[in-house]
C-alpha positions in Angstrom: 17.7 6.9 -8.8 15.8 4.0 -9.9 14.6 3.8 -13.0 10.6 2.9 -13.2 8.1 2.6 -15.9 4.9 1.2 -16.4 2.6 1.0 -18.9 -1.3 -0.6 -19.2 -2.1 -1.8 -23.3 -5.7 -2.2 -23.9 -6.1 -5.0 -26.9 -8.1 -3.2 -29.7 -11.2 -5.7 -31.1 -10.9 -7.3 -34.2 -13.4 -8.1 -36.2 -13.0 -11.7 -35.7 -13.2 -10.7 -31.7 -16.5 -9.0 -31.8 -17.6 -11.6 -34.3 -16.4 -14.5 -31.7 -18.3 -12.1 -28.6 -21.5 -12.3 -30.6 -21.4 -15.9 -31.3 -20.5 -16.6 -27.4 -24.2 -14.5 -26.6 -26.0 -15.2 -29.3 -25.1 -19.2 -28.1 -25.4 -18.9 -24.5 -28.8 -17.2 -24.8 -30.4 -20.0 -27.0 -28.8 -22.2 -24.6 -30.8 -20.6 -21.5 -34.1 -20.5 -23.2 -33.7 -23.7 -24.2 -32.9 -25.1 -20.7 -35.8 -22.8 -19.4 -38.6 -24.0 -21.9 -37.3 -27.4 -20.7 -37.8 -26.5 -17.4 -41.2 -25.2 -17.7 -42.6 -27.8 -20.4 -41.1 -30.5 -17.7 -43.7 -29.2 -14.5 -45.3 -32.2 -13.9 -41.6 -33.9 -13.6 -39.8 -31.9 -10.7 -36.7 -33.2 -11.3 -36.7 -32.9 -15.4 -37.6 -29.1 -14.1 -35.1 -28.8 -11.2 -32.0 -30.0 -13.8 -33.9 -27.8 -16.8 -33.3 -24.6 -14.5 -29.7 -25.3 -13.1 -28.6 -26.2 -16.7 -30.2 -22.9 -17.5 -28.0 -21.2 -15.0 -25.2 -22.4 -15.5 -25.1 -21.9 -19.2 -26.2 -18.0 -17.8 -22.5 -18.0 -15.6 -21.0 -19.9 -18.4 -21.8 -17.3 -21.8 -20.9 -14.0 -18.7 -17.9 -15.7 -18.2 -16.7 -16.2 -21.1 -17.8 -13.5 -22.7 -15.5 -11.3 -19.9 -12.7 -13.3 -20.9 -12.3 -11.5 -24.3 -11.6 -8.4 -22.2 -7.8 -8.5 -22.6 -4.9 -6.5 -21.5 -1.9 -6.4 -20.8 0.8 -4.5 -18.7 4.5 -3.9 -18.8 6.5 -2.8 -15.7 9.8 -2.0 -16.1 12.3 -1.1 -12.9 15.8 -1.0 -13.5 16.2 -3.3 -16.5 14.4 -5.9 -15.3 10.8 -6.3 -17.7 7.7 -7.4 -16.7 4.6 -8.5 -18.6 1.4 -9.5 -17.3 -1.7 -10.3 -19.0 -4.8 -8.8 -17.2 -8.5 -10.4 -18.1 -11.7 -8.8 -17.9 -9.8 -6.1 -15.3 -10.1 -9.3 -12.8 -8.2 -11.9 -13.4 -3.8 -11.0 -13.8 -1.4 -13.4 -15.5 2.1 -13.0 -15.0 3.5 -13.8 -18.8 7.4 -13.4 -18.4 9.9 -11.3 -16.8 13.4 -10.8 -18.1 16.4 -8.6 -18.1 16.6 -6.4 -21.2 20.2 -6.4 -20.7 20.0 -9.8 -22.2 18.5 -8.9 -25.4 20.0 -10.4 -28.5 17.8 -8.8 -31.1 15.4 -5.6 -30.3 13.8 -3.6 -32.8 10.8 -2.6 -34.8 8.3 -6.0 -35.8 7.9 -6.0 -39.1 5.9 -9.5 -40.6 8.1 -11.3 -42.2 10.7 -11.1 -38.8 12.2 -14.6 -39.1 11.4 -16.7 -36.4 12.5 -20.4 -35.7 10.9 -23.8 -34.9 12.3 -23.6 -31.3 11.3 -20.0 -30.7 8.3 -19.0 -28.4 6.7 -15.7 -29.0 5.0 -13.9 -26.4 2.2 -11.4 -27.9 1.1 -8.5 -25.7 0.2 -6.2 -28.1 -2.9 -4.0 -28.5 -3.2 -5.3 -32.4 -1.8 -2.3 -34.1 1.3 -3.8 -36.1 2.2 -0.5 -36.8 3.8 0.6 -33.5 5.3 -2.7 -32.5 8.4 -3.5 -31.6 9.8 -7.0 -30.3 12.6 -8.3 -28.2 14.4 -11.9 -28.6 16.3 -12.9 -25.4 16.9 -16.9 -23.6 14.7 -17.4 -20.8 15.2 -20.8 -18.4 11.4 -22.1 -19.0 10.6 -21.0 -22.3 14.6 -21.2 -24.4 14.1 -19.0 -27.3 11.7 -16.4 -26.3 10.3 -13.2 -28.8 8.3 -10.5 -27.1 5.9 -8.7 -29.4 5.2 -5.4 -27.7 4.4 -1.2 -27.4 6.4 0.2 -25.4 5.7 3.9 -25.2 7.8 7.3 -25.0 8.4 6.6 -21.9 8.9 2.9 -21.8 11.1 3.1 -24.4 13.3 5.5 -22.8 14.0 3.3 -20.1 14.8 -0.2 -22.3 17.1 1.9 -24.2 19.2 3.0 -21.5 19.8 -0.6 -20.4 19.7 -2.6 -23.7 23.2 -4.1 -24.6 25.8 -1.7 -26.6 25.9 -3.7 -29.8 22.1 -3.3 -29.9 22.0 0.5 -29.1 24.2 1.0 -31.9 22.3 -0.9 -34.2 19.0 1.1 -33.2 20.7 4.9 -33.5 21.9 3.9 -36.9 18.6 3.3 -38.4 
């Protein structure tokens, strides 16, 4: 029987996100206006008023774009060991951020800040923001070397990394 999990993690806004959405519109709009007065002062110069209008729409397309790009999340598929993570923007657009083999964890556990991380070390983030619920898992990938996730798993995630994370680690998570 295979073992299959998957999960879909919606990141929560911060406050610097919503403040960072509202600076993208409030931007993009002056922008448009802008190019549109410009446009409509230039009439008596078509092609002042032709370039005042596409300006105008592309700084439209521009602000909707990337104003959908703060829509982030992520998703974790899990199938017999073998751990996926993809990041997923604006429900359009899907990055594949790493697959790896949590039987070759070396560390797994809860995050707390303060974890030590090194120099060499690349940590992959694809959480929804809440530290409290977090856990992370170090492990050598062939792109990246030193790789720390930063993720929540749930019940049933969970379940399933356990049951294929190395002994030494299992032992190290039942005693806590």
């Amino acid at each position: 029987m295979d073992n299959f999990a998957e999960q879909l993690v919606k990141k929560e806004e911060t406050g610097a996100g919503r403040r960072k959405r509202a600076v993208l519109i409030v931007s993009g709009v002056v922008f448009v206006i802008a190019m549109a007065l410009l446009a409509f002062l230039q009439l008596d110069k078509p092609l002042m008023a032709f370039m005042g209008m596409v300006f105008s729409a592309v700084g439209g397309y521009w602000t909707y774009f990337m104003v959908q790009n703060t829509y982030v999340e992520y998703e974790y598929t899990f199938t017999n060991g073998e751990l996926e993570v993809a990041k997923i923007i604006a429900k359009k657009k899907r990055i594949e951020l790493l697959s790896t083999d949590v039987r070759s964890f070396t560390a797994f556990g809860k995050y707390e800040d303060g974890l030590e991380e090194t120099d060499d070390m690349t940590v992959v983030i694809a959480s929804d923001n809440i530290a409290s619920h977090e856990y992370y898992g170090d492990f050598q990938d062939e792109e990246y070397g030193k790789v720390r996730l930063v993720f929540v798993p749930d019940d049933r995630m969970m379940e399933n990394i356990r049951k294929f994370l190395p002994a030494k680690i299992k032992q190290s998570l039942t005693s806590e």
